[in-house]
C-alpha positions in Angstrom: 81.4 -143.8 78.3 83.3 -142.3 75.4 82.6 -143.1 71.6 84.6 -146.2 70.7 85.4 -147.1 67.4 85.0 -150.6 66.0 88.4 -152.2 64.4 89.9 -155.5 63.4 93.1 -156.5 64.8 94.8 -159.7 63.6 96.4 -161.9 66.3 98.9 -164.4 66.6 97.8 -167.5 68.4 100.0 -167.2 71.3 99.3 -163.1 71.5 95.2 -164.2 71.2 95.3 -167.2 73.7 97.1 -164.7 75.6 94.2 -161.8 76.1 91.8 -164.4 76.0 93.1 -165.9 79.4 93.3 -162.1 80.5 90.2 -161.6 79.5 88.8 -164.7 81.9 91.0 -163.9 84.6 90.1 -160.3 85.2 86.1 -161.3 84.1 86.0 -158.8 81.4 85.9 -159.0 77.5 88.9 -159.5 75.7 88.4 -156.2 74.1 88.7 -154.5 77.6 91.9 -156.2 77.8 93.3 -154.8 74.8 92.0 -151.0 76.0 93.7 -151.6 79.0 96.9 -152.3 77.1 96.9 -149.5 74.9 96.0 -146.9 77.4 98.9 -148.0 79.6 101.3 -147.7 76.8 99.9 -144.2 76.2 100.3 -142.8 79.4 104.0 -144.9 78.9 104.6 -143.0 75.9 103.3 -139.4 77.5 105.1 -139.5 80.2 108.7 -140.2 77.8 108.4 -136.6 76.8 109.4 -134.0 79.3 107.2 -131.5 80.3 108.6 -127.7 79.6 108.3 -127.4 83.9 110.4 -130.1 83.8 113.5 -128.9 82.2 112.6 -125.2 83.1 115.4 -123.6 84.5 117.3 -126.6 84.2 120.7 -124.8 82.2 120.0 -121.6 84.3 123.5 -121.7 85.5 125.2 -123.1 82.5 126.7 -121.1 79.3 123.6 -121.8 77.4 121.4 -119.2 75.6 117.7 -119.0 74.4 119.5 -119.7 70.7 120.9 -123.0 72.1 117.6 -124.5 73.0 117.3 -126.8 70.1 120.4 -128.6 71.4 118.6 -128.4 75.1 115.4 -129.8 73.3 116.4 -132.0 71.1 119.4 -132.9 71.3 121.5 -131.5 68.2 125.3 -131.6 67.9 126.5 -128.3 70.0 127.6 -125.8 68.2 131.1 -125.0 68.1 131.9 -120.9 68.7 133.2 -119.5 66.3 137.6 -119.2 66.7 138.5 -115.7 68.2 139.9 -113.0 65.2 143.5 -112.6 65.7 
């Protein structure tokens, strides 16, 4: 089992009433309950991000350039070209 860490988390009722019937329910500690929960919302919040061979290839056919990969990334304004010299 991995190192835990010991921590104090303050409740209210409802939310403590809450894990403790989860706790009885699934026959574990209350504790376990509250592992449970955060490890679900950190694969949640892993899985939010895409993965580089997810979007790989993605703008292959598009006008897009390697300098344009903020925008790709992260979503910045596009840029505007620059207006043609007369």
């Amino acid at each position: 089992m991995a190192r835990m860490t010991r921590t104090q988390v303050t409740l209210e009722r409802d939310e403590y009433e809450f894990l403790k019937a989860e706790a009885g329910e699934r026959g574990c500690s209350l504790s376990s309950v509250v592992r449970g929960l955060v490890r679900t919302e950190m694969v949640r919040a892993s899985s939010t991000v895409p993965h580089v061979w997810e979007i790989a290839g993605l703008f292959a056919d598009g006008e897009f350039s390697g300098k344009d990969h903020d925008a790709i990334l992260y979503g910045e304004p596009e840029r505007v070209p620059p207006a043609p010299e007369l």
